[in-house]
N, C-alpha and C positions, 0 to 999 in steps of 0.2 A: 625596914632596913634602908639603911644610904645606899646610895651606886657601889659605892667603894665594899660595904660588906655584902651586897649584893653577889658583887663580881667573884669576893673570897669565896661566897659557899659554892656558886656552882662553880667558879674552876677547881677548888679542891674536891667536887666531887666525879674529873676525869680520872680513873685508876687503870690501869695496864689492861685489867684482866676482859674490862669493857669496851677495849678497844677493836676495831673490825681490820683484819690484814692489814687493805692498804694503808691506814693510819701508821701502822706500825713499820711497813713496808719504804715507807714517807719517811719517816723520821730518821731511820737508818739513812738513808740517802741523804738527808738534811748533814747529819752528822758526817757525815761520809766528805760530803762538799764543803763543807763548811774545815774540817780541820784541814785539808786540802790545799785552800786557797787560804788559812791561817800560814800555814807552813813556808806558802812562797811570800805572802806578806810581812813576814818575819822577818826578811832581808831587807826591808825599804827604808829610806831615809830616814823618813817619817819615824819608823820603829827607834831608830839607833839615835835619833836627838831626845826622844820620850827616854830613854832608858839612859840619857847622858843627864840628867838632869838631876841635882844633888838627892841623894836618898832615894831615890827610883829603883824598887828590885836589889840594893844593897844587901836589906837582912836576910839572913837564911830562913828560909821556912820550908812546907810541903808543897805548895803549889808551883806545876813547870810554868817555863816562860821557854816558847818554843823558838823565840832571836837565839839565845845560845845554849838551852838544852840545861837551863841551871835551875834550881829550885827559890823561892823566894814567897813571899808573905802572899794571902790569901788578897789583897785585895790588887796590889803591884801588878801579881803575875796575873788577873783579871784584865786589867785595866790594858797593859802590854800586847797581850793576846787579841783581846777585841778591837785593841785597836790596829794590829796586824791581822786580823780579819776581812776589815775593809779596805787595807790600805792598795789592792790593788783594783778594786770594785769588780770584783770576780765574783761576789758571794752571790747568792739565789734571792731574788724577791719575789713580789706578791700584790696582787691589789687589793686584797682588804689591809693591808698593813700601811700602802701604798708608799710601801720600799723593803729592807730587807730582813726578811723574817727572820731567820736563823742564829745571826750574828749575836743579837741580843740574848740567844739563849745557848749557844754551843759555850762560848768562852768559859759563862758563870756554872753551867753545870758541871765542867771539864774542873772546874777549880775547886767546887764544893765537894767532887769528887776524888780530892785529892787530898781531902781533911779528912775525910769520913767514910763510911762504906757504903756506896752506891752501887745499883747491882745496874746490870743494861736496861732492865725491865723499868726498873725505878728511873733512868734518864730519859727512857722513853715518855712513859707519862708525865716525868714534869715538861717536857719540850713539847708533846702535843698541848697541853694545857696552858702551857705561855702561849704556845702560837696562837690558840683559839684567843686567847684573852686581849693579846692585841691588836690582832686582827678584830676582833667585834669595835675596839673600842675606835678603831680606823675607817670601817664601819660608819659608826654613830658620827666621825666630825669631820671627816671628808666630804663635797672637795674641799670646804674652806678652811682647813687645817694645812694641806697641802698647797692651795693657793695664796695664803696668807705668806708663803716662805718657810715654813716649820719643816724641819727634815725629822718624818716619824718615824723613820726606823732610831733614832734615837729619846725623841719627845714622846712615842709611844711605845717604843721594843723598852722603854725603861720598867712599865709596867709588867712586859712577858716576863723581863729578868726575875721581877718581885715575886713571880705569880710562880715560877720554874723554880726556884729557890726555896720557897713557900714551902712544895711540895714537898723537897727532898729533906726539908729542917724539921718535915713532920708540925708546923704551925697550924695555929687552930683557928677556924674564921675571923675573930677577932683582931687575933695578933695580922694574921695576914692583911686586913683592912686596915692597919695599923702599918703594917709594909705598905703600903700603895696608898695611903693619905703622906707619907713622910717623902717616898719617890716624889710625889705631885709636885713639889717644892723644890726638888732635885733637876727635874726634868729641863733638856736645850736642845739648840743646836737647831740653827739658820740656816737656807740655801742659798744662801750667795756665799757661803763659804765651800759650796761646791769647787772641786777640782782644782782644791788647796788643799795641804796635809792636814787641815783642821777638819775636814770632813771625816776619815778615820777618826781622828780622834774622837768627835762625835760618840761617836759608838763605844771608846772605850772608856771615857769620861761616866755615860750612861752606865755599862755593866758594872762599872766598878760601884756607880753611886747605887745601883740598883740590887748589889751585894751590901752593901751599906746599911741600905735602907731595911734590908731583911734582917739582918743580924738584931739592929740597933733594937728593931720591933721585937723581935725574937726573948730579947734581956729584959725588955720592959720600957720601952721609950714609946712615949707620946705624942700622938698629930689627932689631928681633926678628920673624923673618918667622912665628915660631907665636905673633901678635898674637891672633889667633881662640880655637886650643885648647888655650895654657899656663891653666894652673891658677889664673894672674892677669889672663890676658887678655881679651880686649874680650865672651866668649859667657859667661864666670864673673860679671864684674861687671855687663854691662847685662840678662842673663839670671837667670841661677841654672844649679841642677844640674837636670838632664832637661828644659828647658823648650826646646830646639829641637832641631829634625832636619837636620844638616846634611846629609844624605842628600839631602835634598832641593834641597838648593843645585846639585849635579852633575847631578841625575837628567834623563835626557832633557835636555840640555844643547844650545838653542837649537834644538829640535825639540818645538815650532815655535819660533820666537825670541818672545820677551813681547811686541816691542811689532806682532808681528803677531795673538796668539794669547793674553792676553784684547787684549790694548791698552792704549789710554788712554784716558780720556773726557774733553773737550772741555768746558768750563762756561758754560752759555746765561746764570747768574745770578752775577756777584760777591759770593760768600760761599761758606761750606764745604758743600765738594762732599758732607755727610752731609746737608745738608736739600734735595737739588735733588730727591730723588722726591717728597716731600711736597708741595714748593712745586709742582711738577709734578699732582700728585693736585687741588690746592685750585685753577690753571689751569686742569684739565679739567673740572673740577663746576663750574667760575662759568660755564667756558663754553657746557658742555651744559643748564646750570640756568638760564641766565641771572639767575646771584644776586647780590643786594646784600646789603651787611651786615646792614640793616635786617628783612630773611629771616631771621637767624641766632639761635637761641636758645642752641646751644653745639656747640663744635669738639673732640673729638679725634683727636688724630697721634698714629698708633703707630708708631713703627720698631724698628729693630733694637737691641736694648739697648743694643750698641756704639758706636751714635748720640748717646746719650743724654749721657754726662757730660759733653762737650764743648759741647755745642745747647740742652740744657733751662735756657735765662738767661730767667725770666720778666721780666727788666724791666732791659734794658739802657740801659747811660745814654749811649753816645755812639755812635758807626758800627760803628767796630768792634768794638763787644761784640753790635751789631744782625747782624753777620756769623755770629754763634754763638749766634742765639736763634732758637729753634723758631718761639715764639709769635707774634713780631715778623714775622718772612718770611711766615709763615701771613696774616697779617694783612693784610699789603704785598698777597699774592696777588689776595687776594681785595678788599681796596679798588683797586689796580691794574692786577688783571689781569698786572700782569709785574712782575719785579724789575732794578733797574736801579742804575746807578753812582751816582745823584742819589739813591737814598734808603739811601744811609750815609755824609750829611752829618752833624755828629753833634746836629742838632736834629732829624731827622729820624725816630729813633724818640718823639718825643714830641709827633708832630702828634696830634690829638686823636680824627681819626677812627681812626686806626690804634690809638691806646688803647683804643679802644672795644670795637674785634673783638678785642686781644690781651686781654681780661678774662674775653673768653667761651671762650676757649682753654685745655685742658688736654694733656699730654702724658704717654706714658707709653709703655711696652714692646710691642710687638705679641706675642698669647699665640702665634701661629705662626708667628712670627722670630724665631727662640729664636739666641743670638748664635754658634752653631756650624752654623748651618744657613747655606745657600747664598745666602740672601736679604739677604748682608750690607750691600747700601742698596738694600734694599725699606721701602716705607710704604704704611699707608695715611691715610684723612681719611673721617671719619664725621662728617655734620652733622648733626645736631637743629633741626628748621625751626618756626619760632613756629605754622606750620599744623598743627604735629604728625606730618609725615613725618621722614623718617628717610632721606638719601641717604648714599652713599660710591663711594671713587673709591680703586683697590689698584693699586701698581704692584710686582711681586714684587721686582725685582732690576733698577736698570738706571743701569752707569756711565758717566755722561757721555754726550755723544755721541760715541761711538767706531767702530768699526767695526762691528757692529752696528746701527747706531744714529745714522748719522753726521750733521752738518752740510752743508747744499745750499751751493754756490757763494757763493749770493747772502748764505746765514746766517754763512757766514766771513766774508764781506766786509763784511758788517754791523759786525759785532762789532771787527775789525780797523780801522775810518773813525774806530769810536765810539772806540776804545782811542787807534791812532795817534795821529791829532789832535785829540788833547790839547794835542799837543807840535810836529807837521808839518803843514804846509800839502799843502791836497789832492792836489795834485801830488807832491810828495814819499809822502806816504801811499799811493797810486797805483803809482807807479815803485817802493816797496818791496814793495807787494804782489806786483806784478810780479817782481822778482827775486827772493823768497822761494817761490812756484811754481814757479819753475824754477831752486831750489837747486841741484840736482845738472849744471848745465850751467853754475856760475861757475867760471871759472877760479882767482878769489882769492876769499873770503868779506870782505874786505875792502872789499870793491864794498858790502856790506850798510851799515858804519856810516860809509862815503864819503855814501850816500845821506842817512842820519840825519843828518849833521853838514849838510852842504849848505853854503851859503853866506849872507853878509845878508841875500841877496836873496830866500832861499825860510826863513829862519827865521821863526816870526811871531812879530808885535811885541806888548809891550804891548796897545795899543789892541787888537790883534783878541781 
């Protein structure tokens, strides 16, 4: 077998009924968060210039597009959604993926499920089985995939889309190997386009092509299924020679499955998931210190070197470049106390007291998180106090809030009221919650953006 048909037999061989609780437990949560933070990104710039763009979302079709609650073609309303996904970087990520699991797979099953009859159980296994798929293959070519500049959650969540799609299209090892040699070709997305509107997009450029890619396989369309390990293919050009271990792609082969065993983590703060143990470290010192800024003589954040290229923006100039600056969250923290949706409006990094603490902020490498050690988003915060003490606040390693680590009830629901309704009225918000908890007992996934659309009478208006 090639990698690529490799990969088709054992992901199509995850089925629901094989699955252990938490798996299952997981992926409702996946979905749960993931439409969520679809719903408040629906509102972003970003969304409204994509969807102003001639023929974008124009035809009518089945599939929603949650910006305005309309129906439109299978690939558009993909494409829309995923990339209102990410547009507020609120989704959950992962370090076998090493970025954001979910996104690449909530949009296109939300979509295929709105063609077709998909039951909860049936979304569930294809979402666990994308997840595994690109997580292994994240796995196999990190860090020098990751370090090279490739943002994987769209170079590699392309493959989860193919592998999630797969499932639900009912394709058969071949065609599916045939889905993921035709992605290989499709697959992008750079990070230095970080904490630009091209970063979403990223991701909905991928779903959509990764809808693409399955279909086209599906009808009969031709790729080279040794897309992985020809001499020109997708491990030569975004790799090099010796820089991955496929080995590791197969090895222990959903034992445990990824998204039981490490997981995913869950984001208490909208911005990248490399500064939430920091922002977390400068939370716990204000709160045990009881500190104001006015205390503060100078701040440094060490994390993990691998942190750094992406985060160290001393003086970002609108939101979303505040989503990728150390200094700025550090700041937020600690004038705050928490980080929230309302400060990456994009005057927001330049209210005054926040420039004030980001002055006295420096950044730099933790000498004992050396970026091949286990501590890959450990931080710490050492503060220098005008009294002449010296506190700090270490957090070794901790992603998201995942299993591990997880989110109470009430911190989902939080988080899900603030995101929803944006866009739905309480009621609505509610009754989605509701049905997203007890994903695995819908009979149609369909029920899910019946909900979101609603009717005039539960869309809100203007005035509100």
């Amino acid at each position: 077998m090639t990698i690529a048909e490799e990969l088709a037999h054992r992901a199509l061989t995850i089925q629901y009924d094989d699955l252990p609780e938490q798996a299952i437990h997981w992926a409702e949560i996946g979905f749960l968060d993931t439409i969520g933070v679809t719903l408040a990104g629906s509102q972003e710039f970003c969304v409204r210039i994509l969807r102003g763009l001639p023929g974008v979302g124009e035809s009518k079709g089945p599939c929603l597009t949650f910006d305005n609650q309309q129906r439109c073609d299978l690939l558009d309303a993909a494409m829309i959604n995923a990339t209102a996904s990410h547009a507020l970087d609120f989704d959950d990520f992962a370090s076998g993926i090493g970025g954001h699991p979910s996104v690449p797979l909530v949009p296109a099953i939300l979509a295929v499920g709105d063609i077709q009859n998909v039951s909860g159980r049936q979304a569930i296994s294809a979402y666990v089985a994308g997840f595994e798929a690109e997580s292994r293959l994240g796995r196999a070519v990190h860090p020098v995939h990751y370090d090279k500049g490739w943002h994987p959650t769209a170079t590699l969540g392309i493959f989860g889309t193919v592998i999630a799609v797969s499932h639900l299209l009912n394709l058969d090892e071949q065609r599916t190997a045939t889905a993921i040699a035709i992605a290989s070709s499709l697959a992008s997305g750079i990070k230095t386009n970080f904490g630009t509107m091209t970063k979403p997009l990223h991701i909905g450029h991928s779903v959509r092509n990764g809808l693409m890619a399955t279909f086209l396989a599906r009808d009969g369309f031709t790729a080279n299924s040794e897309c992985f390990e020809h001499k020109q293919g997708f491990l030569a050009a975004f790799q090099g020679e010796d820089t991955f271990d496929i080995s590791k792609l197969f090895e222990n082969w959903a034992n445990p499955l990824e998204i039981v065993d490490p997981g995913f983590g869950l984001k208490q703060f909208p911005c990248c998931g490399s500064t939430h143990t920091a922002i977390n470290c400068m939370i716990d010192l204000r709160r045990e210190h009881n500190l104001s800024p006015d205390q503060i003589r100078s701040v440094q954040v060490l994390v993990n070197p691998r942190r750094l290229p992406h985060t160290d923006n001393p003086d970002p100039q609108n939101g979303l470049e505040g989503k990728f600056s150390l200094p700025y969250l550090i700041a937020r923290a600690l004038v705050d106390g928490d980080v929230r949706l309302c400060h990456f409006d994009d005057q927001a990094p330049f209210e005054p007291s926040v420039r004030s603490v980001m002055a006295k902020i420096s950044t730099g490498a933790h000498p004992d998180m050396p970026a091949q050690s286990d501590n890959q988003f450990g931080s710490e915060v050492v503060i220098d106090l005008n009294d002449g003490r010296r506190i700090n606040h270490r957090i070794d390693h901790r992603l998201g809030r995942g299993p591990g680590h997880p989110m109470s009830m009430d911190e989902l629901r939080h988080k899900f009221d603030d995101c929803a309704g944006r866009v739905l009225t309480s009621s609505r918000v509610s009754m989605l919650f509701d049905k997203l908890l007890g994903l695995r007992e819908l009979p149609h996934i369909q029920a899910l953006s019946d909900v979101i659309a609603g009717d005039d009478s539960t869309q809100k208006s203007a005035a509100e």
